[in-house]
Every structure is written in structure tokens, then in C-alpha cells.
VOSE-302261 format. One line per 2 residues: for each residue x, y, z of N, C-alpha, C. Coordinates in pm, 1 decimal. Example, Ala and Ser with C-alpha at 12.3 -4.5 7.8 and 13.67 -1.06 7.14 Angstrom:
<nodes>
1319.0:-569.0:780.0:1230.0:-450.0:780.0:1320.0:-330.0:780.0; 1285.0:-225.0:708.0:1367.0:-106.0:714.0:1290.0:3.0:787.0 .
</nodes>
This chain:
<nodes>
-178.9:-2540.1:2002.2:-270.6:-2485.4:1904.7:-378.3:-2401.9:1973.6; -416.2:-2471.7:2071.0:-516.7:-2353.7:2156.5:-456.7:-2205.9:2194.1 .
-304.2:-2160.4:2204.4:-295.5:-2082.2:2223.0:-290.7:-1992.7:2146.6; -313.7:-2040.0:1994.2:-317.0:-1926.0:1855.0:-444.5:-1917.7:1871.4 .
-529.7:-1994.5:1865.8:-688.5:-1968.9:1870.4:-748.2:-1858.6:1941.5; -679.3:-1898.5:2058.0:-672.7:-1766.3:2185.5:-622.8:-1649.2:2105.4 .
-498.0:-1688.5:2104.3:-460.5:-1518.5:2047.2:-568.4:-1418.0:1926.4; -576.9:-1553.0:1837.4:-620.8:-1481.6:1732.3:-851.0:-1418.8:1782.3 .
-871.6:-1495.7:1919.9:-962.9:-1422.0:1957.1:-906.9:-1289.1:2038.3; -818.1:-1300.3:2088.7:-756.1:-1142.1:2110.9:-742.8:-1080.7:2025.3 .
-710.5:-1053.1:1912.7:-686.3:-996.4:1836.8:-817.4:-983.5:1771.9; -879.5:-1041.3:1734.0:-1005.9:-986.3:1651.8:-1150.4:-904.7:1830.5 .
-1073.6:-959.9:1945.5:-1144.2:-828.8:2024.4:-1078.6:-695.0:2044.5; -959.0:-711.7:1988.9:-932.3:-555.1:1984.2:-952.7:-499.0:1860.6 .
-975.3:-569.1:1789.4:-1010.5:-517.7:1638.8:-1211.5:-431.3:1715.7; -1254.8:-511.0:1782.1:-1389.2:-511.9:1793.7:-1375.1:-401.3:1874.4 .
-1302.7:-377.1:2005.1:-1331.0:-275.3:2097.0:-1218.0:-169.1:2021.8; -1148.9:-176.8:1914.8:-1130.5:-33.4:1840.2:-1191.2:72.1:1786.9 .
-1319.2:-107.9:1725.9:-1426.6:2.6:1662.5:-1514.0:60.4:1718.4; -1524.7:6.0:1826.0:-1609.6:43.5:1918.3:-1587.5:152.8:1930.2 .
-1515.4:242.2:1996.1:-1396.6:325.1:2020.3:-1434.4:395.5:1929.5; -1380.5:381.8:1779.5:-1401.1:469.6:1693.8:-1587.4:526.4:1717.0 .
-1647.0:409.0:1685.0:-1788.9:454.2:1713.7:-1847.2:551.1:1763.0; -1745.7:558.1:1924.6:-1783.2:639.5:1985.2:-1738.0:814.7:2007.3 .
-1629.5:819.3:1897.2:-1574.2:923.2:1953.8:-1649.6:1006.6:1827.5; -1644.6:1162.6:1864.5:-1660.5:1232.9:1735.3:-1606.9:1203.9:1604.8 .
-1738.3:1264.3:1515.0:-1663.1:1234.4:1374.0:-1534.3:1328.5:1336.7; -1477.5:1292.7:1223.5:-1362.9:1433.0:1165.0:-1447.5:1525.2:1125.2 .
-1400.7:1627.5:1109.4:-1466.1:1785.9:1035.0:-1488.0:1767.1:900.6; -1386.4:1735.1:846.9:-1351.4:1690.9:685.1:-1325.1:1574.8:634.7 .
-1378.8:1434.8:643.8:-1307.4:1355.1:590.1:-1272.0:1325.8:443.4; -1386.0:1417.9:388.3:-1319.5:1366.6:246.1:-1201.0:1506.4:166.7 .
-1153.2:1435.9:40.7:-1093.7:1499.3:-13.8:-1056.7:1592.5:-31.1; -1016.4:1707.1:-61.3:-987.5:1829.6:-110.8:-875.0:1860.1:-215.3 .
-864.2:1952.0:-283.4:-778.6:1993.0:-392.4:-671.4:1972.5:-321.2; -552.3:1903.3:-371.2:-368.6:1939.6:-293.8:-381.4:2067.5:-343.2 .
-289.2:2124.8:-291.6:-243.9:2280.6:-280.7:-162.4:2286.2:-396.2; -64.2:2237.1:-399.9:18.2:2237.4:-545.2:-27.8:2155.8:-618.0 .
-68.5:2027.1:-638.3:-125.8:1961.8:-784.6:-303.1:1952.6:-775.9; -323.1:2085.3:-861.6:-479.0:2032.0:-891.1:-525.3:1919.8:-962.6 .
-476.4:1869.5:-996.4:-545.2:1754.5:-1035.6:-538.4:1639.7:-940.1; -467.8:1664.0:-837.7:-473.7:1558.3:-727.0:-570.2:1599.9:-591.4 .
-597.1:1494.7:-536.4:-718.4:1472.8:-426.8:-617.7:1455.8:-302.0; -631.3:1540.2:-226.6:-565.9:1512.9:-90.7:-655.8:1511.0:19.1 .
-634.7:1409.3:94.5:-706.4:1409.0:226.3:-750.4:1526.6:286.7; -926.1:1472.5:339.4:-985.4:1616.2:406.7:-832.1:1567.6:615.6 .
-983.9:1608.9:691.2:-884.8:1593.6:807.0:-842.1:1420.2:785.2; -727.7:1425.3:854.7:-706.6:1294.6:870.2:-676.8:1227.6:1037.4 .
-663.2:1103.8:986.8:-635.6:1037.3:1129.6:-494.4:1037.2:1207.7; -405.7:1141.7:1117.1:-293.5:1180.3:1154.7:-287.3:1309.4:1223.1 .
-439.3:1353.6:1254.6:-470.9:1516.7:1328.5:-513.4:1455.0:1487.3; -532.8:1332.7:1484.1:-616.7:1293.1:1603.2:-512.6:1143.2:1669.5 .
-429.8:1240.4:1754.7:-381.3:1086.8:1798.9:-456.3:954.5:1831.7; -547.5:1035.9:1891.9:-655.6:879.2:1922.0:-692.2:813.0:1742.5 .
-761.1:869.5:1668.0:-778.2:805.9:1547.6:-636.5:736.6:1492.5; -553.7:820.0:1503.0:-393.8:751.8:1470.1:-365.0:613.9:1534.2 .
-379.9:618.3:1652.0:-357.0:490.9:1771.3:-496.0:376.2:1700.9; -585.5:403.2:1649.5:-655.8:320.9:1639.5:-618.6:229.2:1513.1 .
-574.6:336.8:1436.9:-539.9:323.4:1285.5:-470.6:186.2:1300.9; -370.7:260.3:1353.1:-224.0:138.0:1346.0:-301.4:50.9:1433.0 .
-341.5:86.4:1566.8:-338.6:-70.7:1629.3:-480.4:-205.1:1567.2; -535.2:-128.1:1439.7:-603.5:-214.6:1387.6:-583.3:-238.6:1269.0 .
-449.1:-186.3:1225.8:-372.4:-242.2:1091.6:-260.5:-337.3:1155.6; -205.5:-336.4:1255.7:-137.0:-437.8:1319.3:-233.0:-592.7:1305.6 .
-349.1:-554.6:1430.9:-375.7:-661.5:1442.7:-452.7:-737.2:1317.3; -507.4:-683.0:1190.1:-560.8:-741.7:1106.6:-449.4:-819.2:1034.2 .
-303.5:-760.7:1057.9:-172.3:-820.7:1004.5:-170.0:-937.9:1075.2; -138.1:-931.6:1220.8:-142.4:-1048.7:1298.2:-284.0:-1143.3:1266.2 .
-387.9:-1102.6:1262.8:-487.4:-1211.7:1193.4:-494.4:-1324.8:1109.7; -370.2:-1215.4:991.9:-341.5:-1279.9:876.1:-227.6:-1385.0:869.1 .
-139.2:-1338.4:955.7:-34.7:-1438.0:991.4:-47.3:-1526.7:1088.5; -153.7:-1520.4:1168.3:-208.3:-1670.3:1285.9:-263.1:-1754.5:1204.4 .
-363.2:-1699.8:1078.4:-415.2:-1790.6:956.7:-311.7:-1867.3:916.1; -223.4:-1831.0:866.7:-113.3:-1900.1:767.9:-69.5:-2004.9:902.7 .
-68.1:-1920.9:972.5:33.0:-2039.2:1112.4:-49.5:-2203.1:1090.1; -179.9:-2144.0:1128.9:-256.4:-2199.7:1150.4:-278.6:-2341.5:1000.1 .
-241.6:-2278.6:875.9:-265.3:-2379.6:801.0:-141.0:-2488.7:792.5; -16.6:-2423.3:817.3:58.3:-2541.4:826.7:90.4:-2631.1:937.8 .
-0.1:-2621.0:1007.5:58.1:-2684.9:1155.7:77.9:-2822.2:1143.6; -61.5:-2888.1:1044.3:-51.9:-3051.5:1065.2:59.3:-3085.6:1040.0 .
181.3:-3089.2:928.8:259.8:-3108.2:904.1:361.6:-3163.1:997.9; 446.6:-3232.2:926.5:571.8:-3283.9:1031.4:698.4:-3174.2:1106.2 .
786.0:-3169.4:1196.8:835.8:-3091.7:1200.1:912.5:-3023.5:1091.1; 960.8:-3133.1:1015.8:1075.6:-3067.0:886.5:962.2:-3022.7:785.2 .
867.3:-2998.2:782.3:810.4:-2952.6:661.2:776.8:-2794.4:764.8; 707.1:-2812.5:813.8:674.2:-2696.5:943.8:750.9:-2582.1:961.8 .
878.9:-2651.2:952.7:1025.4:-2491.3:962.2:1012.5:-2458.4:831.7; 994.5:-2532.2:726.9:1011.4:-2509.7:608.9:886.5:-2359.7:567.0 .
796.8:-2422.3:609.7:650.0:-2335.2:608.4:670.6:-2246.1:651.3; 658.9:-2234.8:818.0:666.8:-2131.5:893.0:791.6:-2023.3:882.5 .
925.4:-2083.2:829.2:1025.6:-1971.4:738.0:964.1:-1936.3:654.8; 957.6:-1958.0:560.4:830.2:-1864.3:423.8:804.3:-1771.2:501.6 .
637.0:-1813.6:615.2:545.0:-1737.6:603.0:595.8:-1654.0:731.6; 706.1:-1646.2:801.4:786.5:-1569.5:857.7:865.5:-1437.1:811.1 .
910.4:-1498.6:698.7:950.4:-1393.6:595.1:871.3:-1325.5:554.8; 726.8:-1359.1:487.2:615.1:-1358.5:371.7:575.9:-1195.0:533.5 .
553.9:-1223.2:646.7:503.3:-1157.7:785.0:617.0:-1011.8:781.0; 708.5:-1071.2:805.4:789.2:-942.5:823.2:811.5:-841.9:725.0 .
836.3:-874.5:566.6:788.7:-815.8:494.1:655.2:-736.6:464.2; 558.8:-859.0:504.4:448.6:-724.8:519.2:419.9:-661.2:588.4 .
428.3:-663.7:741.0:471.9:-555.7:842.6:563.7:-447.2:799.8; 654.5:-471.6:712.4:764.7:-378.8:691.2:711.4:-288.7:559.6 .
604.0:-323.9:497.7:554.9:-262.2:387.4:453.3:-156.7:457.9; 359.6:-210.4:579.5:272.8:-141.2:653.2:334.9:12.9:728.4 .
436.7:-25.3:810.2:503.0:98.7:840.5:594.2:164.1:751.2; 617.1:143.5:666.6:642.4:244.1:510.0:534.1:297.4:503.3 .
466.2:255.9:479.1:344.0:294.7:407.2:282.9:405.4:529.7; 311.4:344.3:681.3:237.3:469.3:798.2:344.7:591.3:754.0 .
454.1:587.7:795.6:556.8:635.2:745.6:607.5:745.4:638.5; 533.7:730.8:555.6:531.3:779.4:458.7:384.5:869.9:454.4 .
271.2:841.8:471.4:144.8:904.0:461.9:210.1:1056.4:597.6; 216.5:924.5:675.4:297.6:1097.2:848.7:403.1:1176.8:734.1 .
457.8:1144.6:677.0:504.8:1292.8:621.5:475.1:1368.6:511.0; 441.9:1281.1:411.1:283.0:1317.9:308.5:186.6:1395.4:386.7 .
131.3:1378.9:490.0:47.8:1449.6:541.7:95.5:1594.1:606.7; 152.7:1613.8:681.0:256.2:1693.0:751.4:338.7:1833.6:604.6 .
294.9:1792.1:488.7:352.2:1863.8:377.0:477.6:1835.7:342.8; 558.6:1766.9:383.0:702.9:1758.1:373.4:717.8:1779.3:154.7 .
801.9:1740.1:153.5:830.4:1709.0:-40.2:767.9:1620.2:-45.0; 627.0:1668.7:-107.2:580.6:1480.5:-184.5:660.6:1421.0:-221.4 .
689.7:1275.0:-235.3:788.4:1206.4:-350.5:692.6:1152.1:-404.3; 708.0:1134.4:-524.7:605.7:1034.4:-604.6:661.4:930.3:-660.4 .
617.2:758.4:-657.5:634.7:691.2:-701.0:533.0:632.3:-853.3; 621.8:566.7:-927.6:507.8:488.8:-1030.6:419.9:574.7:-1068.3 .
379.8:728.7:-1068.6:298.4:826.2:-1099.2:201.1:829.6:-932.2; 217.3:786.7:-863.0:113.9:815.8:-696.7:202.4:870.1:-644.3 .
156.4:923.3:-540.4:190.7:978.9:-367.8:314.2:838.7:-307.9; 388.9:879.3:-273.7:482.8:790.8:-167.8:333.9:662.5:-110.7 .
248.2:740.3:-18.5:176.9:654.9:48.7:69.3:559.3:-33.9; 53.8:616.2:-151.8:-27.2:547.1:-223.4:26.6:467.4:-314.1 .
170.0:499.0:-369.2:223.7:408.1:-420.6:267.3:263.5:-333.0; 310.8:297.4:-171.1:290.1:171.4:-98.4:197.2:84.5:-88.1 .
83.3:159.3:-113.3:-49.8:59.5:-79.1:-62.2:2.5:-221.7; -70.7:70.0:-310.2:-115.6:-45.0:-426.7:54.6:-108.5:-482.5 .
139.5:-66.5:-487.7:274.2:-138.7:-504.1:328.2:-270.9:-440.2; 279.6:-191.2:-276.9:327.2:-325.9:-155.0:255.5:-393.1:-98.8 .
137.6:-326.6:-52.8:40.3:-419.0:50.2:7.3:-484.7:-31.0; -61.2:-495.3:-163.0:-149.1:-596.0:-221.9:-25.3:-697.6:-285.5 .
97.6:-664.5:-276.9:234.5:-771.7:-346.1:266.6:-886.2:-283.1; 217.9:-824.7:-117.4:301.3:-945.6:-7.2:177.4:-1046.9:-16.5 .
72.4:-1025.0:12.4:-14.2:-1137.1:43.4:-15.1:-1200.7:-128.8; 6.6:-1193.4:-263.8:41.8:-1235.0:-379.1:187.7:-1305.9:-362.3 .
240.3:-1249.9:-289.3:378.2:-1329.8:-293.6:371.0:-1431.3:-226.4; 317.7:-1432.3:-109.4:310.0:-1582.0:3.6:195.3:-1693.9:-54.5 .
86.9:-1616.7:-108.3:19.9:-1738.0:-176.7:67.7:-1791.5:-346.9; 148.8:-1730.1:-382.2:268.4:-1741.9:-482.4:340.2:-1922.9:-436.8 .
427.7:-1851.6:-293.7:506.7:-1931.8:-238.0:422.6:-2103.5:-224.5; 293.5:-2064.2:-142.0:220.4:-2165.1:-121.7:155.9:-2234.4:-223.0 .
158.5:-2186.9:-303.5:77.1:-2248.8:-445.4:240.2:-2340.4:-502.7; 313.1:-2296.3:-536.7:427.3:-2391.5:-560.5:476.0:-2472.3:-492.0 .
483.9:-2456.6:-342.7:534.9:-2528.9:-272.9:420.2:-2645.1:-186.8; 294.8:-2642.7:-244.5:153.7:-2689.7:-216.0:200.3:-2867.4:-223.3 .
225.8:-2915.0:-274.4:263.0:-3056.0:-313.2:353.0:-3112.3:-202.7; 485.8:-3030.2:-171.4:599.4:-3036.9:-59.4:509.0:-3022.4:-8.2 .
442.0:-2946.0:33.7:477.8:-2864.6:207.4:294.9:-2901.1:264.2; 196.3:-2917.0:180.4:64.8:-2954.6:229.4:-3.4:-3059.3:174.6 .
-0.2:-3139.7:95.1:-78.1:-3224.6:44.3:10.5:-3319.7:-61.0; 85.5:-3424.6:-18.9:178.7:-3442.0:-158.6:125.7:-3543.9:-235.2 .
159.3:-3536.7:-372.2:62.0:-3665.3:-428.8:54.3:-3792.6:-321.7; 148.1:-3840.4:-272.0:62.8:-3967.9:-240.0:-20.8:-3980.4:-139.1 .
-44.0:-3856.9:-32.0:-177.9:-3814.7:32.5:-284.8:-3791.0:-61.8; -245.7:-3763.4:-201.3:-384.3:-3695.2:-265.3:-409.0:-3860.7:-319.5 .
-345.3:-3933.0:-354.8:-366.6:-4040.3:-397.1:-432.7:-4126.3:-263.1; -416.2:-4103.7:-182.2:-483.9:-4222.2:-56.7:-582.7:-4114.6:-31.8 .
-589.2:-4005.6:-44.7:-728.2:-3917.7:-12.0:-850.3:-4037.5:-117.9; -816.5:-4000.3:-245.0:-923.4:-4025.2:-354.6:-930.8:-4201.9:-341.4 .
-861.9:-4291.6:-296.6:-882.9:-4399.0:-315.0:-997.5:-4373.8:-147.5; -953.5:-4339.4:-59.8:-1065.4:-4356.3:30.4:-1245.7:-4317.8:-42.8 .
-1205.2:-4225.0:-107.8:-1337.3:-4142.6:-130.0:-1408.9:-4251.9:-227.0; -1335.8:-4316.5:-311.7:-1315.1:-4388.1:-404.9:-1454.8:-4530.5:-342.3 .
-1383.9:-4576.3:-215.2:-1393.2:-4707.2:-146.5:-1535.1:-4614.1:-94.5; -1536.0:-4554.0:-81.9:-1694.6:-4476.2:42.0:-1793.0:-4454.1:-44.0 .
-1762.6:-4420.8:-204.9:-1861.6:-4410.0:-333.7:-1931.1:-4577.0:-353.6; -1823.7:-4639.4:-341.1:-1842.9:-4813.3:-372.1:-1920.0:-4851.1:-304.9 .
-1922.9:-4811.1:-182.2:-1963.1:-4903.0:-39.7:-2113.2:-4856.1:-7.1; -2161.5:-4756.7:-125.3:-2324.7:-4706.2:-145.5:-2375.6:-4810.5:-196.6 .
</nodes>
């Protein structure tokens, strides 16, 4: 267990010396909006962080690690558990991980050629990249606490822990 702790302070110091980083470098020329060229009624990015490899490199390597953050958390909540509940967990939130990693680089994926002019595609009425972000990123972390909310009884607390929880609390109210 100390070595997720560790990690997950690695990871939130590169989150820290990214920003740092960012801090320090010049601002963009343009960051905000501008008319798209073909749909006026749409807002397209002023410069972006896809003009500046360094802003690019920062991008991702602090959308990675806020991913990895999120998945040392989850690690982290099922650990007490026995081994057979544990595989059980950690498959989920293995799955619940790779999926959302796999939604993240769609989503880079898609903005690099959105940006670049290629054929917009549009999804659900958005941009390719914007339909990822509100379609996918906000689905996966709904889906794993989905998973965990049903499987909450199995896999973390089952009634008869909740039942010897409250009789302790029960006996410690009495004993005032």
C-alpha cells in the first residue's frame, strides 16, 4: 500500500511541476474563441495547445496523470477487502480505467484533427472533440460509480459488517 501512496505523490508532483511549467512559459496569442470559418454560429478555438508542442506535452501529461489519480483512488478504496472480493473490484475498476483512458485519447485524437481542419465530423449536434468530452469523459466516471453503488453490499460493506458496525456504535452510545 505504501507504494500507491508513493505513486499517487508522484503523480500529483508532476501534476505540480507541469503547472509550474505552464506558469512559466509564455502566454498563447489567442486563447479564446473565434468564429469557425465555415459555421458561424460555432466558436472555434483561438491558438491552441496543439500549436505549442510544449503546451501539448503538458496537456496530455496532466490529463494522464489526473487519470492515474483517479484510478490509484479507486485502487485505493478496495484494498481492505479479501482477495476474492479484490479481483472482483479491481476487474471493474480495471475495465471502468481503460475505458476511460480510451475515451481520453479519442477525445486527444480527435480535437488533433478538429484542430488541424481536417472534415469536422459532428456528433449528437457537437464537434467530434466535444461530443467526446460531454458524451464520454463525464459517462466513465458515472459508470464505475454506477458499478460501485450496486455492487456496494458484495464488494465493500455487506450487511452483516453494517450490522456489527451499528451494534458496536450501539454498545459505545450505552456505555455514556
Amino acid at each position: 500500500m505504501k507504494r500507491i501512496f508513493l505513486l499517487m505523490l508522484a503523480l500529483l508532483l508532476v501534476c505540480l511541476t507541469l503547472t509550474g511549467v505552464l506558469a512559466l512559459l509564455p502566454p498563447q496569442v489567442q486563447p479564446t474563441g473565434t468564429i469557425h470559418p465555415e459555421y458561424a454560429s460555432l466558436m472555434r478555438s483561438g491558438t491552441s495547445v496543439w500549436d505549442s508542442p510544449i503546451h501539448k506535452g503538458i496537456a496530455i501529461g496532466f490529463g494522464v496523470a489526473i487519470l492515474g489519480l483517479f484510478g490509484l483512488t479507486l485502487y485505493i478504496g478496495g484494498y481492505k477487502q479479501e482477495d476474492k472480493k479484490r479481483k472482483k473490484i479491481y476487474t471493474a475498476f480495471a475495465v471502468g480505467m481503460v475505458a476511460y483512458y480510451t475515451v481520453f485519447f479519442f477525445l486527444l485524437s480527435s480535437y488533433g484533427s478538429y484542430h488541424i481542419g481536417e472534415n469536422p465530423t459532428f456528433f449528437g449536434g457537437l464537434p467530434a472533440p466535444s461530443a467526446w468530452m460531454m458524451y464520454g469523459i463525464w459517462f466513465i466516471p458515472v459508470l464505475i460509480s454506477g458499478v460501485y453503488i450496486v455492487k456496494f453490499s458484495d464488494w465493500v460493506l455487506s450487511p452483516e459488517e453494517h450490522e456489527a458496525f451499528q451494534e458496536i456504535v450501539r454498545r459505545r452510545k450505552n456505555s455514556r
